[in-house]
N, C-alpha and C positions, 0 to 999 in steps of 0.2 A: 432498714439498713441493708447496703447490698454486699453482697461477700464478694470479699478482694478476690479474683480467677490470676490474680499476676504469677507465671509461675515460679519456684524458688529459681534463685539465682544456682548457676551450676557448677560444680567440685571441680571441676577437667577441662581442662581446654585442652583443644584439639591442636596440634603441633603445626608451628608456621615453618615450614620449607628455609630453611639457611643458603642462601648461594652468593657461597663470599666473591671480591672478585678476584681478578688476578692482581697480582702486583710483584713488585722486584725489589731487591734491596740483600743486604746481609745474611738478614735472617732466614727470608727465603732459600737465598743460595744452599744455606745450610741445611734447610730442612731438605731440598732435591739431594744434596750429595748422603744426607744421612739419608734417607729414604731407596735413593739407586742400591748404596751399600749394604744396607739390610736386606733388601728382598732378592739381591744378587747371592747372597747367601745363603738364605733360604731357598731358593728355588736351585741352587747349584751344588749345595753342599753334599747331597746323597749321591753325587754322580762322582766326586771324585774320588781314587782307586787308594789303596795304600796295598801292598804286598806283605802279607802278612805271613806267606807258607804255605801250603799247600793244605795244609788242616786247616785254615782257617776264612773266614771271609776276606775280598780283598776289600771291600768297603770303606774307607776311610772312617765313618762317622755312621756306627750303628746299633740300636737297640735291640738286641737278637733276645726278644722273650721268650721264644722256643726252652733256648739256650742261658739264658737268664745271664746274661752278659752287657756288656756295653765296651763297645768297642768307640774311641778319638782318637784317631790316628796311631799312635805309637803308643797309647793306653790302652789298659782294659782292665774294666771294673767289675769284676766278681760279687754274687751273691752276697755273701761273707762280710764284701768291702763300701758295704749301702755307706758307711759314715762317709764317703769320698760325695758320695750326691748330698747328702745330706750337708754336711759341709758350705757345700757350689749355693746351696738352697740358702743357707744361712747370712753367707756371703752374698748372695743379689739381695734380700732382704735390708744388709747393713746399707750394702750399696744405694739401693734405695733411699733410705733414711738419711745418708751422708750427701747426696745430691738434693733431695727435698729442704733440708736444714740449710744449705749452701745458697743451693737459688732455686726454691721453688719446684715449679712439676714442670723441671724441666724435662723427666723420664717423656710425660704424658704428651708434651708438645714437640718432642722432635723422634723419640724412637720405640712409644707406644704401642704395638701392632697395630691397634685401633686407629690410631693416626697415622700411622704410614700407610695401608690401605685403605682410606678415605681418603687421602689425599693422592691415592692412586684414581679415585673411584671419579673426586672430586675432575682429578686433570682432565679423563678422559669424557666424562659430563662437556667438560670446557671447548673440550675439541669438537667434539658431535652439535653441541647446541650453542655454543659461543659464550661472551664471558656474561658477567651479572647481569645486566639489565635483558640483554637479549636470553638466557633462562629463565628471568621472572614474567620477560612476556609469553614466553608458550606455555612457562607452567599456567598462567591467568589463562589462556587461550582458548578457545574450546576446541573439541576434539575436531582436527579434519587431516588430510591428508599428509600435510606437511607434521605436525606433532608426532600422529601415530607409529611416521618413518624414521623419525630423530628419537622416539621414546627408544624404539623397536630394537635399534640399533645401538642407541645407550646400553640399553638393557643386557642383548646378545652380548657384546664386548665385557660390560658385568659377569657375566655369568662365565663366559669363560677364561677372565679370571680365577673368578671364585674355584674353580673346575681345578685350575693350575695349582690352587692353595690348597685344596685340600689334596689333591693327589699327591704336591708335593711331601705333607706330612706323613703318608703313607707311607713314601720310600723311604724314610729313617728307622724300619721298621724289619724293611725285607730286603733282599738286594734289590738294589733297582731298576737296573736292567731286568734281570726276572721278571720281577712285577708288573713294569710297565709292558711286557708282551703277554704276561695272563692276561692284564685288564683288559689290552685290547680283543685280546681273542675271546673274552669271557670265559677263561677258564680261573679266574683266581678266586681266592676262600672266598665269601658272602660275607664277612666283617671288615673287610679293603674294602668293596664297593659300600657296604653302612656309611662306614667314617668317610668313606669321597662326599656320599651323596650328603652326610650332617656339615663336613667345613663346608662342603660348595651351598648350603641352605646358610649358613649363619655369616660363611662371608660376604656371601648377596645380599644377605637382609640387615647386617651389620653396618656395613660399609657404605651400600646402598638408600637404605631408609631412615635407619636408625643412629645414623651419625654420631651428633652431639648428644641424643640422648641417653646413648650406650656411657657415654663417658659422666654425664649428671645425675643417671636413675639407676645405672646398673651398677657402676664401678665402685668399689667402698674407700677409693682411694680419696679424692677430694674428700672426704669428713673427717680421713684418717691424720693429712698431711697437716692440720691445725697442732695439729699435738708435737709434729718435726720442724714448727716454724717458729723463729720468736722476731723480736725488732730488727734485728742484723741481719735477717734472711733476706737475699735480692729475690727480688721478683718484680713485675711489671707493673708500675706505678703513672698517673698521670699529676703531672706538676702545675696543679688547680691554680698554684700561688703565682706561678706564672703565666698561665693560660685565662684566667678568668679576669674580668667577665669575658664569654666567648661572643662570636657573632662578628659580622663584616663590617669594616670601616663603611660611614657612610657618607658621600661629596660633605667638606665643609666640618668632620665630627676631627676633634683631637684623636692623636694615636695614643693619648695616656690613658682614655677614659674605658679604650680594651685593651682587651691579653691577648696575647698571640694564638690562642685558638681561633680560630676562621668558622668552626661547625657547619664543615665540610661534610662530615661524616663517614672523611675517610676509612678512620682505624674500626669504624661499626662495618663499612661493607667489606671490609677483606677478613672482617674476624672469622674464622669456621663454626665460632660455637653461636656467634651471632649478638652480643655481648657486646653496651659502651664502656670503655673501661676508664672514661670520665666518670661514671659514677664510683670509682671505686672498685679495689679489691672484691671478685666473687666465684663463688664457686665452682660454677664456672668455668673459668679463665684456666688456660691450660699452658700458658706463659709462652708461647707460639715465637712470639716476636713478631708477626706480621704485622701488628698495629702501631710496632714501633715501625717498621719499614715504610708503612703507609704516612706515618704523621712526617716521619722525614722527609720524605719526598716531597711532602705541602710546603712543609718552611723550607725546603731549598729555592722552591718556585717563588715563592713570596718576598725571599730576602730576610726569613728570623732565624734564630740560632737551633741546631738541631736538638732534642731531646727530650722535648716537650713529653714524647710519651720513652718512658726509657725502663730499663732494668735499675732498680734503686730500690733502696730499704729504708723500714720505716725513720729509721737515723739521719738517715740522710735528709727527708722529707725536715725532718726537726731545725737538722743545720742549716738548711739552704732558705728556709724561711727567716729565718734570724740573720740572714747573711753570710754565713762561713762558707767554707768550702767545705764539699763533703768528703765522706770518710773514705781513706781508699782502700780499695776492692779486696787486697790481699785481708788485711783486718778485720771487715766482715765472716771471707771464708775462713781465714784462721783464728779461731774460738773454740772456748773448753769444749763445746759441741759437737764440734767438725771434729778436731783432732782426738775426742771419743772412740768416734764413729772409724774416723782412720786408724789410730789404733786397733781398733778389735778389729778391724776387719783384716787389716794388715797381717795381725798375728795369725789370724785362721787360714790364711791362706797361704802363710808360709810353714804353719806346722800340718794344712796338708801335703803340702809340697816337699816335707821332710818325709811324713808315711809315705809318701808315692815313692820317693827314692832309696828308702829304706826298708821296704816288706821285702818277704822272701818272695821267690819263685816254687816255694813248696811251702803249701798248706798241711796239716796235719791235728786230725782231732782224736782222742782217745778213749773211748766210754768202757768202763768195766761193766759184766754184767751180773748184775745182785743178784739175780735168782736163778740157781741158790747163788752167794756169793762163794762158795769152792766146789769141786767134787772131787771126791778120795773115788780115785782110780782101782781096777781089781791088784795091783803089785802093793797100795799104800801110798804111793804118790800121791800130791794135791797140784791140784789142775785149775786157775782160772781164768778164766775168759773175757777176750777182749773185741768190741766192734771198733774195730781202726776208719777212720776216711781220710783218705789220701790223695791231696788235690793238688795234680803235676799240671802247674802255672806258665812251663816251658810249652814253646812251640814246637814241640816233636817229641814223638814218645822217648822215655827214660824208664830204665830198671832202679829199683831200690830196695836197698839193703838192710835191712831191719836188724836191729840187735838191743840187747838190754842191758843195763847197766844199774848196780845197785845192790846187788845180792848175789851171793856166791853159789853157784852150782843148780840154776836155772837153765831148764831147758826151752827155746823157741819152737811153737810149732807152729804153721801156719795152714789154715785148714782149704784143703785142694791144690795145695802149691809144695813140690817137692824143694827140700831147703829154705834158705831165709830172703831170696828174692822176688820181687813182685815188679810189674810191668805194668804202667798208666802210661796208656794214649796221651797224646798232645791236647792241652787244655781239657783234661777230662776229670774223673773225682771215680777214685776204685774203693768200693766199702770190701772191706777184707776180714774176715774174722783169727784173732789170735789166739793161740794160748799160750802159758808159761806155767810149766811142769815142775813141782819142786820135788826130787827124790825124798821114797818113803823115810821116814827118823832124821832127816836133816834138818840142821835149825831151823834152814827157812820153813821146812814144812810142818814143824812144832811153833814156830813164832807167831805172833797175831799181825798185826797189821805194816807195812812193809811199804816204806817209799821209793820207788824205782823210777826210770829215766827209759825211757822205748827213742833208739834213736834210727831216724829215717836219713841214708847217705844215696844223695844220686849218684851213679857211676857215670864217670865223664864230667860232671860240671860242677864237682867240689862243692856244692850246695849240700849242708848237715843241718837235720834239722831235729828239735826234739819237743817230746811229748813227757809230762810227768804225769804218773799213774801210782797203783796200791798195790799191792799183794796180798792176800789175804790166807791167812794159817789157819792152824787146828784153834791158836792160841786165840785167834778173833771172836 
């Protein structure tokens, strides 16, 4: 008997190259003006100036970690104030989930990074080496002069890209002006050039290589978005009931005996992810709408009605087969679902928007210090001690005025500062130590434990603010 050499069949297959083609229509349009808008932003936004004062950065839009700040525009979000990110976070999240439930990944298909720079990556591919079929023949080609110069150049224009996106995200960091003349002259910190050189490596090889598979192997979003969809969800469907059977009329064949599908193979070559989406909803599918652009454009040429591949939900596919008319569009989005998701979301970001308009411009924390919790002084007096931080949120320095309130014939003292005034710089935070003296045999200083009010009043700008604290006696 002779032993089988066949060898096992193999776990991996090696990845076929996607090169949709071009094409026009709606969807596209939309996806160039979403796509110009985003990256216009991105790459513009660290450049524009906001005047903030002379203490501060003029930066519009900036993550100062030094200074553990975040400055948009006419905000800034302090240490302190992380529930404001936290919030933002919460909120793209919901957002998320109330667009996925709606209609699909439509996030994923029109304003994904991943997809806006692929389909950056994708255009300029298009220009350099030409549309679908002339790509697949030089990718098949073998290496010679012609390839190596179109690869060469593909590739250069890639990369400096990539070079733009990562520097770009460096300047939300530092000013950028500055930055961008350390970089050049190589004088700036060694973790600017890291992060240049990691975005410019992953948006090359992201955008570049790794396209559709970023979006099927890496992202955990398509497994997640099953859980945000049910039957009312739109998303991009083909209408089998009326396209089937597909295939060409042929001299002499009745037009009853096909469907309006032609199996052209339109919507398979403009797909990006590479995907028929005759076979059905799949994972895939990143609801683009190119493949709806592409099938309209076939039935307009032919004379059949447009829609063949359309935005529709599993409802509709129910109705239209039994003949009704489907369900309209407002009715799908508006569901206990949607209007969940808009609710909460809604509410979060209007009761950020009340914090932001109603925090003080003075912070103030007060810590007594336990050990010991008093000391009796050489006259008999009790003396105990406080770590103040006091966070002057105005743009210019302000003096303030400390006093106490709560207990009778307490004295203020404040340790290196003659009187009850103290000085914080413009957006700065002054740790200051107090104390409060209670004369020898006076209640307060026979009494045990003592609620008081430590109040901070800026001069000039009517901002009071206050701190509750303890006292502590003999009697404690």
């Amino acid at each position: 008997m002779s032993e089988d050499t066949t060898p096992p069949p193999s776990l991996y297959s090696a990845r076929e190259p996607v090169f949709p083609r071009r094409v026009k229509g709606t969807f596209r349009s939309l996806k160039w003006w979403i796509m110009g808008v985003a990256l216009a932003i991105y790459y513009i936004t660290p450049w524009l100036r906001w005047d903030r004062g002379p203490h501060l950065p003029d930066q519009a839009v900036l993550v100062d970690l030094a200074n553990r700040r975040f400055f948009f525009f006419m905000i800034e979000i302090w240490p302190h104030e992380f529930y404001f990110v936290a919030g933002l976070l919460i909120m793209a999240g919901l957002g998320l989930f109330l667009f996925t439930s709606a209609a699909g990944r439509v996030w994923c298909g029109y304003a994904c990074p991943q997809t806006v720079w692929t389909d950056l990556f994708i255009q300029v591919e298009r220009w350099i080496e030409g549309d679908r079929n002339a790509r697949l023949r030089l990718h098949r080609q073998k290496w010679d002069g012609e390839k190596l110069a179109k690869y060469s150049l593909k590739w250069l224009v890639w990369l400096l890209i990539a070079v733009a996106t990562g520097g770009a995200w460096v300047f939300y960091f530092a000013d950028a002006p500055t930055l961008m003349h350390d970089l050049v002259t190589l004088s700036a910190h060694p973790v600017a050039y890291v992060t240049v050189a990691i975005l410019t490596a992953t948006t090359f090889v992201f955008g570049g290589f790794m396209r559709e598979q970023i979006c099927i192997y890496a992202c955990p979003w398509p497994r997640i978005q099953a859980a945000m969809m049910d039957e009312d969800t739109i998303t991009i469907g083909y209408r089998d009931w009326r396209g089937e059977p597909r295939g060409k009329l042929k001299k002499g064949e009745s037009p009853e005996i096909k469907g309006d599908c032609i199996d052209c193979m339109a919507c398979v070559n403009v797909c990006p992810m590479g995907i028929d989406i005759r076979n059905g909803q799949q994972l895939a599918c990143i609801t683009c709408g190119l493949c709806i652009d592409a099938c309209n454009d076939v039935m307009d040429k032919i004379g059949k009605p447009r829609g063949l591949i359309d935005y529709l939900a599993l409802t509709d596919e129910t109705a239209e087969r039994q003949g009704d008319k489907p369900i309209p569009v407002w009715k799908h989005i508006l569901r206990p679902r949607t209007i969940l998701y808009t609710v909460l979301w809604s509410g979060i970001g209007i009761a950020m928007l009340v914090a932001l308009f109603l925090r003080a411009d003075v912070d103030v924390n007060v810590s007594p210090v336990r050990n010991p919790v008093y000391v009796t002084l050489s006259d008999g007096s009790i003396r105990n001690t406080y770590d103040v931080r006091l966070r002057n949120q105005f743009h210019d320095a302000r003096e303030f005025r400390i006093s106490v309130e709560g207990a009778e014939g307490l004295r203020l003292e404040l340790e290196g500062v003659e009187g009850d005034v103290v000085r914080v710089d413009a957006d700065q935070t002054l740790q200051q130590r107090v104390y409060l003296i209670a004369p020898a045999g006076s209640e307060v200083a026979q009494a045990g434990r003592i609620d008081l009010t430590l109040w901070f009043e800026a001069d000039g700008a009517g901002s009071r603010v206050q701190a509750g604290t303890v006292f502590n006696g003999k009697g404690n």
